[in-house]
C-alpha positions as CSV (number, residue, x, y, z in Angstrom):
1,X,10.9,13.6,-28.2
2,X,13.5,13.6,-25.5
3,X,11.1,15.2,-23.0
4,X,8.4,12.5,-24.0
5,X,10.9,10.2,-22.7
6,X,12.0,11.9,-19.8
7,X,8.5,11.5,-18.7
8,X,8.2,7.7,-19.1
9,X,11.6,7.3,-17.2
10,X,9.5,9.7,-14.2
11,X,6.9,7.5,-14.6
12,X,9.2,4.5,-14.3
13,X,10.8,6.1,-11.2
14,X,7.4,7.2,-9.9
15,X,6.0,3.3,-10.1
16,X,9.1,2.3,-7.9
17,X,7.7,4.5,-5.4
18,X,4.2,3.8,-6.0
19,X,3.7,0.8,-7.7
20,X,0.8,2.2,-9.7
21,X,1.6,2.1,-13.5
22,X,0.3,5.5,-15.0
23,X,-2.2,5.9,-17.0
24,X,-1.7,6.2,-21.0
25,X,-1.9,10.0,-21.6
26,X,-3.7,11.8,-24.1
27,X,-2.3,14.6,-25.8
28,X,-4.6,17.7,-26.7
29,X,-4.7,21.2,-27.8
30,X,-7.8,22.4,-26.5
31,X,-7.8,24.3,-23.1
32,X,-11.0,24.0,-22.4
33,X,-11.9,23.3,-18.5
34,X,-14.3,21.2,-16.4
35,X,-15.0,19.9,-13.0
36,X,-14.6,17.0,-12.5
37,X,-15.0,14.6,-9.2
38,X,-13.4,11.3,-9.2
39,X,-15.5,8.8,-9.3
40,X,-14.1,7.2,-6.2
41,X,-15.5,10.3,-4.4
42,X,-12.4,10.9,-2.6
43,X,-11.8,14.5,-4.5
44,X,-12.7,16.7,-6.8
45,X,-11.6,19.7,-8.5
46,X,-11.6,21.5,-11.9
47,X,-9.0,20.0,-14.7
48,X,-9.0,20.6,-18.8
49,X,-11.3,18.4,-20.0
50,X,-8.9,15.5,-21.9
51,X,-8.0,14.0,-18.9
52,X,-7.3,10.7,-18.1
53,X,-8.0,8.8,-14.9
54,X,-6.7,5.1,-14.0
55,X,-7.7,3.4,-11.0
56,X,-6.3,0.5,-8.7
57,X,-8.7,-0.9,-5.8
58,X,-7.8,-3.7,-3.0
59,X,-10.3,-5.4,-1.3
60,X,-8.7,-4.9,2.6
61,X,-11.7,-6.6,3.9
62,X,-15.1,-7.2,3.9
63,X,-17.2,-4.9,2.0
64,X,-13.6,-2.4,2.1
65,X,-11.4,-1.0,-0.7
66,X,-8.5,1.1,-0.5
67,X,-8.0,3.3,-3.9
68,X,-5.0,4.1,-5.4
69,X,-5.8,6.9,-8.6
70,X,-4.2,9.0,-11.2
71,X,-5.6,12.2,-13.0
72,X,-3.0,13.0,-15.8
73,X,-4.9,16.0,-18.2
74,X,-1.7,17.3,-20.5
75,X,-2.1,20.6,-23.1
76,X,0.3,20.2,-25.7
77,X,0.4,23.4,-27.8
78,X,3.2,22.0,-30.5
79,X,3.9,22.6,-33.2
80,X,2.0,26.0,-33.1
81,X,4.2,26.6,-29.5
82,X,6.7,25.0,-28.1
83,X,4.3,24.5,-24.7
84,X,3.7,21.4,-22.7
85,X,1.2,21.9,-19.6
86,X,0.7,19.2,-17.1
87,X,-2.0,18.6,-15.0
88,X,-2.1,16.3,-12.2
89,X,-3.9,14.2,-9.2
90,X,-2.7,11.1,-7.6
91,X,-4.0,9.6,-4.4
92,X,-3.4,6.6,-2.3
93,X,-4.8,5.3,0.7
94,X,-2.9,3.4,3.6
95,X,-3.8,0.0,4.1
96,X,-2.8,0.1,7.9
97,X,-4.7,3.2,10.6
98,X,-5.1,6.9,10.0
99,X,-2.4,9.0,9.2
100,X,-1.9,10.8,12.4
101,X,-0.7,14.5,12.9
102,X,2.3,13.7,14.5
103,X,3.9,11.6,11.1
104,X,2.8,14.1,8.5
105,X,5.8,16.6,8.8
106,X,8.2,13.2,8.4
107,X,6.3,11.8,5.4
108,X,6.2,15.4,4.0
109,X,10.5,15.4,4.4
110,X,10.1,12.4,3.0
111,X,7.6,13.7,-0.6
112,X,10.6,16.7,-0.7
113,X,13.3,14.6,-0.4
114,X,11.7,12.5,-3.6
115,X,11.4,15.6,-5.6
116,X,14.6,17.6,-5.3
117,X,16.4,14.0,-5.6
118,X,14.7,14.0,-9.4
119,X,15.3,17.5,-10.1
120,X,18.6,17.3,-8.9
121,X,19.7,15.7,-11.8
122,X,17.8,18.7,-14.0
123,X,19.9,21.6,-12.4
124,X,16.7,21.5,-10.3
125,X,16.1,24.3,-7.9
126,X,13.7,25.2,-4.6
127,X,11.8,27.9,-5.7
128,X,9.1,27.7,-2.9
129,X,8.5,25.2,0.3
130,X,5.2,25.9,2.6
131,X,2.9,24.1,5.1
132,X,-0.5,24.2,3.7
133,X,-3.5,23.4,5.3
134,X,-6.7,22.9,2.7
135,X,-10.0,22.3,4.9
136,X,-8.3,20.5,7.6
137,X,-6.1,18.7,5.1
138,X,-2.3,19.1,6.1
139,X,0.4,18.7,3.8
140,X,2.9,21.2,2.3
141,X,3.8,22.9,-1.4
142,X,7.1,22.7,-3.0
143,X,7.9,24.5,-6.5
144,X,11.2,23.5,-8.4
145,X,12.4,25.0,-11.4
146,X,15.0,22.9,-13.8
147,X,16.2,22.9,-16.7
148,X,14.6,20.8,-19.9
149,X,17.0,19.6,-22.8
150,X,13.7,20.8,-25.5
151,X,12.0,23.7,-23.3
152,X,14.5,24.8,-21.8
153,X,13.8,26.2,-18.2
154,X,10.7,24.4,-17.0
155,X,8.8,23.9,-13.2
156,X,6.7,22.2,-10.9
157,X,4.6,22.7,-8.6
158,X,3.7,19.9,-6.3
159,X,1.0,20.0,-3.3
160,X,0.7,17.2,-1.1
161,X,-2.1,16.8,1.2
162,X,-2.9,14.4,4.0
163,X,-6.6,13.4,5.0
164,X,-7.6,10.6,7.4
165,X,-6.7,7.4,5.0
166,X,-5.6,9.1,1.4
167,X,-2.3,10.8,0.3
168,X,-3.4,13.0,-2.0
169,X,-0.9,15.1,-4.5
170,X,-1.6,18.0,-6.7
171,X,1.0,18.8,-9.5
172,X,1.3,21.0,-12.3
173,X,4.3,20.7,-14.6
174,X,5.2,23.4,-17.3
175,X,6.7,27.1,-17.8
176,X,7.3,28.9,-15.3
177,X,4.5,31.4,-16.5
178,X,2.0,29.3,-15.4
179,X,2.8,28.5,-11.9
180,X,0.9,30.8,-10.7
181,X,-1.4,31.5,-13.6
182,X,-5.1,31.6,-13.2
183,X,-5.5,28.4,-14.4
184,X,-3.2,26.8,-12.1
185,X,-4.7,28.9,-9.7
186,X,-8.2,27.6,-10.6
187,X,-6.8,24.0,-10.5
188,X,-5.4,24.3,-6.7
189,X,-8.2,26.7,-5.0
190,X,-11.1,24.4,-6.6
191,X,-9.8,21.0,-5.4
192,X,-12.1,19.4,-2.1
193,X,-11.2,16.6,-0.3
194,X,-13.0,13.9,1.5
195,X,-12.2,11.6,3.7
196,X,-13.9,8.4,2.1
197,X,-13.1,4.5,2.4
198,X,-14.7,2.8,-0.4
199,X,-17.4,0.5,-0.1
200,X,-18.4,-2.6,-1.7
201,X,-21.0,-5.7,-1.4
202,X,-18.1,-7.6,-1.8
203,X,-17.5,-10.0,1.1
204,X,-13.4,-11.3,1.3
205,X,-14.7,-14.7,0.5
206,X,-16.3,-13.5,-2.4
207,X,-13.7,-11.3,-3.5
208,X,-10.6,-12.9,-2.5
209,X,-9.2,-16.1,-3.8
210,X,-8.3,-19.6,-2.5
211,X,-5.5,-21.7,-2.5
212,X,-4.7,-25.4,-0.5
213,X,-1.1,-25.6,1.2
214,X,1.5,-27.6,0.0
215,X,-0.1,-30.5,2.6
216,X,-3.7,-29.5,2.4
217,X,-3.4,-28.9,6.3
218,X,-5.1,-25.2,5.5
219,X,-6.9,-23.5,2.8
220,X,-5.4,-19.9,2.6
221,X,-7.9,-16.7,0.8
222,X,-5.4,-14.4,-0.8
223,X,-6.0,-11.7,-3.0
224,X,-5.8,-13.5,-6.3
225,X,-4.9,-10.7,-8.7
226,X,-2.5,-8.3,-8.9
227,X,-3.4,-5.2,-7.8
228,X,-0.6,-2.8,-7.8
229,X,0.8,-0.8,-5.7
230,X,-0.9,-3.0,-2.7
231,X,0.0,-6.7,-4.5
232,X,2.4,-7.3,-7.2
233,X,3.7,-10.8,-5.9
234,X,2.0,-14.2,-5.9
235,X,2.6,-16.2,-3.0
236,X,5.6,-18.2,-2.2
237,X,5.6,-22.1,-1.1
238,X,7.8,-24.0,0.7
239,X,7.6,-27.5,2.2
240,X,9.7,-30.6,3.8
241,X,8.8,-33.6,5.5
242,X,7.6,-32.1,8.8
243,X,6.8,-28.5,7.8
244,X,5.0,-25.9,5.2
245,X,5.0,-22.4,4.6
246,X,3.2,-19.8,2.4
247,X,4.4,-16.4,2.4
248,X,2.7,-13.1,1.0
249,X,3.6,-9.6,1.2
250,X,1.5,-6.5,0.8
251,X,2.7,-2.8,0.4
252,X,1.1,0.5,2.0
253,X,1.7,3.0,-0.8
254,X,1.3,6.2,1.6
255,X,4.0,5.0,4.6
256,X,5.6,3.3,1.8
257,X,5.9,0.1,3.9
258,X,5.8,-3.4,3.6
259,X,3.3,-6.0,5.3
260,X,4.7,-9.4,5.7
261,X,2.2,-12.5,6.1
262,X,3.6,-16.4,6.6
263,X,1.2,-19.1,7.4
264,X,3.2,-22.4,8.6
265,X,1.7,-25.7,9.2
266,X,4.3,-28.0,11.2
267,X,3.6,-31.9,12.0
268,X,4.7,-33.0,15.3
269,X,5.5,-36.5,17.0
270,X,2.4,-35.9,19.6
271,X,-0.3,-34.6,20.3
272,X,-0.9,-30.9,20.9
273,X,-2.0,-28.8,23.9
274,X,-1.6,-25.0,24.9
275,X,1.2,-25.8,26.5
276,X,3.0,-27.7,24.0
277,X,2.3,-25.1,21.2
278,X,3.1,-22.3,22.9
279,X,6.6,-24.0,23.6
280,X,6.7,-24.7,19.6
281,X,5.8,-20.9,19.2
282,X,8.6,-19.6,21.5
283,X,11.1,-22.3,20.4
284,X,10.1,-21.4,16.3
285,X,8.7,-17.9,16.1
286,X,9.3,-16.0,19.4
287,X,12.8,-16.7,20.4
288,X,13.7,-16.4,16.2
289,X,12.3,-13.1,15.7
290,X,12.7,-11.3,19.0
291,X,16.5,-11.8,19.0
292,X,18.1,-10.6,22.3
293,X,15.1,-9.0,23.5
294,X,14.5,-9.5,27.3
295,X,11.4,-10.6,28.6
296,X,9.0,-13.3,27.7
297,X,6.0,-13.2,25.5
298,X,2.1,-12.8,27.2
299,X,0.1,-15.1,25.0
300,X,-3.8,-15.3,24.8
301,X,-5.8,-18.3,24.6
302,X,-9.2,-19.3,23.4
303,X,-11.3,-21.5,21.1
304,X,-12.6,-20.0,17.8
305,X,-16.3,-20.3,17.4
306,X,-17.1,-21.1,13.5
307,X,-15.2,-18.1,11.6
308,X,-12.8,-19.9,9.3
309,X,-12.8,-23.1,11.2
310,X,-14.9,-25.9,11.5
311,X,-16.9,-26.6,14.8
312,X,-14.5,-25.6,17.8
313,X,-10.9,-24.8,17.2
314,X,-8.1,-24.1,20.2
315,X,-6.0,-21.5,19.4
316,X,-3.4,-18.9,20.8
317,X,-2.3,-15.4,20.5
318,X,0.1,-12.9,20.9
319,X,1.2,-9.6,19.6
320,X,5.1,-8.3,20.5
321,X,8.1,-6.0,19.3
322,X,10.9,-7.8,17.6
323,X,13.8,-7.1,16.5
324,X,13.8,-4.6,13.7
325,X,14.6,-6.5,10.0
326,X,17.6,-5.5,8.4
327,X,16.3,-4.3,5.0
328,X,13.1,-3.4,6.5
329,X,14.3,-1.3,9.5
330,X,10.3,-0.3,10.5
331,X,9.5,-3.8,11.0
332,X,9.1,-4.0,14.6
333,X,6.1,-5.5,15.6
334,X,5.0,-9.5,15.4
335,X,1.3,-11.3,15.3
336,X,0.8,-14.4,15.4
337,X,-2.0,-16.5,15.8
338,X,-2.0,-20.6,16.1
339,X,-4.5,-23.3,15.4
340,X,-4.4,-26.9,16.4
341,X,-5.8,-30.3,16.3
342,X,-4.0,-33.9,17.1
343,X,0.0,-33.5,16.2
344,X,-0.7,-30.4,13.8
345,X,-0.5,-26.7,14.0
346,X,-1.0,-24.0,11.8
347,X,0.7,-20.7,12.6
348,X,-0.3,-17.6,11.1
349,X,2.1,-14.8,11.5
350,X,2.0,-11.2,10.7
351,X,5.3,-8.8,10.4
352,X,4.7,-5.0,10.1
353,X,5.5,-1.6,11.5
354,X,3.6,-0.5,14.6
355,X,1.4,1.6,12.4
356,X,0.2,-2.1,10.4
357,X,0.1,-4.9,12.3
358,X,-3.1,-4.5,14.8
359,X,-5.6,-3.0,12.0
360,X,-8.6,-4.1,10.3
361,X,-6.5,-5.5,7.0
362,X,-4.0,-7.4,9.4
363,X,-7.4,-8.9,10.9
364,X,-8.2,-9.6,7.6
365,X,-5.7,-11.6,7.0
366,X,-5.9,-13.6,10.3
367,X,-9.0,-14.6,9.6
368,X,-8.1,-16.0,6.0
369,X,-7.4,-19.5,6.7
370,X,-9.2,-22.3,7.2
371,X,-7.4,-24.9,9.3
372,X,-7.9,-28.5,7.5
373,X,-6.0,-31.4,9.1
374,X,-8.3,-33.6,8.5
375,X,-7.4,-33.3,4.5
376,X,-3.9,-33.6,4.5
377,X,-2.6,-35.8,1.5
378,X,1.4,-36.0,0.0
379,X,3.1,-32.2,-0.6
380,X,2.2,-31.2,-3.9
381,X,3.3,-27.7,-5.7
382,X,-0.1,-25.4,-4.8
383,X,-2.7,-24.1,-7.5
384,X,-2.6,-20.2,-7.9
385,X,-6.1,-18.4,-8.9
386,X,-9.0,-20.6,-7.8
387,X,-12.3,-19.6,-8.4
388,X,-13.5,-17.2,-5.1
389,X,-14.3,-19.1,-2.0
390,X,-17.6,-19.8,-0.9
391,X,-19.6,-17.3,1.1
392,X,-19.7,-19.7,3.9
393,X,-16.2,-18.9,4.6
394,X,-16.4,-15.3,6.5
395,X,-13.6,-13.0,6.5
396,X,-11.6,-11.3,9.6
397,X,-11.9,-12.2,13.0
398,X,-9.3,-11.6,15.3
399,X,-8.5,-10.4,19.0
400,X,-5.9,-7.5,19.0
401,X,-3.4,-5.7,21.1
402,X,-2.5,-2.1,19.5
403,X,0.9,-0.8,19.8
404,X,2.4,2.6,19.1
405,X,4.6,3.7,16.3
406,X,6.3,5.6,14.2
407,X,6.3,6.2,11.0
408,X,8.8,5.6,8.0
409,X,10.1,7.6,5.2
410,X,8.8,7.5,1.8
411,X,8.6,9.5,-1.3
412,X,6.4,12.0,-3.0
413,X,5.2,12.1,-6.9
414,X,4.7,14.0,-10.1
415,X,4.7,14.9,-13.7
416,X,7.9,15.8,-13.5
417,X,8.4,14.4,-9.6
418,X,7.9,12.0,-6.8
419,X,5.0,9.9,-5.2
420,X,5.5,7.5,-2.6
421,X,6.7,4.0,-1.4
422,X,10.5,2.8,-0.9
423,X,12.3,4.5,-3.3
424,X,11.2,7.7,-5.5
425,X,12.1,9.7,-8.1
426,X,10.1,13.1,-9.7
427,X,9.9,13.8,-13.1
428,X,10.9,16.4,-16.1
429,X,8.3,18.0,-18.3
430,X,5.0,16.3,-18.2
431,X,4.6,13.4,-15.9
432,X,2.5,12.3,-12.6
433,X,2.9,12.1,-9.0
């Protein structure tokens, strides 16, 4: 059916936004309602009772999970009508602070741009645009009717809602007679929304797992498996003669931004001191990423006390604007964080927006290697997927120097429309956000 596959391209369009594959869908004639709360606990609200929920959870640090979840619950009333209903909740939660007041009118540009960029393509047009405000969740409602090559004229109605950490987006997808049906009444006036990080006994170094640089200069915990939309890449490895470097990146499905993490591990001709590093530091991270900026760098000094490292462990530490990346425009702040012991160095840096680089997952992640000169051995190609680390090895510990920012542009989702993340694109007939 063309409109069958109308949906899967949404879908496809929707994972470029959100990198959450959606859920297979069931199909069913029976109308029959129930309420339902997810079982994350971040919502719940009444649905027809075929509906389908997938789930993606990151571990962002110890005992912490952000969700990312899809409700799809479809009616399909062929052969004995030509009728398609679509019902629909999607969430994600940042990885980086709360969403503030201040960003949620530009993220909500940002969910309508998505949509009427879909249905543009459908003869799509804005039927209806509002603020909303659902128990102290903000967000806004846009309905769009378009044109379907096998129903003909067709709409949707999307609500998205922001609450503390979660994104959450209500859609309905069908004729026009039902926008504002009882039903799809029921299905919008019955939905609650909490504000809820999950929980787990998880630890990071139970969770997460390990991998030895190129060298064996550090042990680095990394999230192991995929876990779309937050990690779709393994790491990447580099060595030479002198130097090493593994680089990860992360994605925060509700800012649609990305989270770049390099550890390096660099072998000099003598041995180390604060000064000397942080000379290495300006001359081979500061200076690079900071471009013309005016105005030196304040670092901080201390020595670690167990954490990831054995015994006692100089390091220093700085947080700074750079200059904004190219393809990444919102990339404007720097972390960084260096270890050393004899002539070697590891430096851990972090590369995110304002809104990412000073929060508990970027802590996280500065606390996830283990500095190890004393196991060095020739460069060899590093082993993905070890079995989790120990529990010795704790998780997050980091000092930290917040900094402002401002938010950047994503996209919204739908059965027939948009979600969120760098590039979006809403659907046709059935579909999710």
């Amino acid at each position: 059916m063309v409109t069958m596959k109308r949906l899967k391209d949404f879908s496809s369009a929707l994972l470029a936004l959100t990198a959450l594959a959606i859920p297979s869908i069931a199909l069913c004639a029976s109308d029959t309602w129930v309420h339902m709360t997810s079982d994350t606990q971040v919502y719940e609200t009444r649905i027809p009772e075929s509906y389908n929920t997938t789930t993606s959870s990151f571990m962002f640090s110890n005992n912490r999970v952000a969700h990312s979840e899809e409700t799809v619950a479809i009616i399909d009333q062929r052969p004995y009508k030509n009728v398609l209903k679509n019902y629909i909740v999607k969430f994600d939660q940042t990885l980086g602070s709360p969403i503030g007041s201040n960003e949620i009118q530009s993220l909500l540009e940002r969910d309508y741009k998505t949509y009427t960029d879909y249905y543009e393509q459908m003869e799509g047009i804005i039927r209806e645009k509002k603020d909303v405000n659902v128990a102290d969740s903000l967000g806004g409602e846009i309905m769009i009717s378009y044109r379907d090559p096998d129903f003909g004229i067709q709409s949707i109605r999307a609500r998205v809602l922001y609450n503390g950490s979660t994104r959450l987006q209500q859609i309905v997808v069908g004729p026009e007679s039902i926008m504002n049906s009882f039903q799809t009444r029921d299905f919008f006036n019955s939905l609650k929304i909490y504000s809820v990080i999950g929980r787990v006994e998880e630890t990071i170094p139970q969770g997460w797992s390990k991998m030895e640089s190129p060298t064996g200069m550090f042990v680095l915990l990394y999230p192991g498996k995929k876990t779309p939309p937050f990690y779709t890449e393994d790491p990447v490895s580099k060595w030479d003669a002198k130097s090493e470097t593994v680089s990860l990146s992360f994605l925060d499905p509700v800012r649609s931004q990305k989270i770049f993490y390099n550890v390096y591990g660099y072998q000099l001709g003598s041995d180390l001191n604060f000064s000397s590093v942080q000379e290495v530091l300006n001359k081979r991270h500061t200076a690079k990423l900071r471009g013309n900026a005016g105005g030196g760098v304040g670092f901080s000094k201390g020595i670690t006390q167990g954490a990831n490292q054995k015994g006692k462990m100089p390091y220093l530490e700085a947080l700074f604007p750079i200059k904004p990346m190219a393809a990444y425009p919102y990339v404007k702040m720097a972390r960084i964080r260096a270890f050393f012991s004899g002539k070697n160095m590891v430096v851990e840096e972090i590369l995110a927006s304002n809104l990412m680089v000073d929060t508990m997952f970027a802590d996280t992640l500065l606390g996830a290697v283990k500095f190890t000169p004393d196991k060095m051995h020739a460069p060899v190609q590093p082993v993905l997927y070890l079995p989790p680390a120990p529990e010795e090895t704790p998780a997050t510990e980091a000092p930290a120097e917040p900094a402002p920012a401002a938010a950047p542009a994503a996209a919204p989702t739908a059965a027939p429309a948009p979600a969120t993340t760098t590039t979006e694109a809403p659907p046709a007939a059935p579909a999710t956000p």
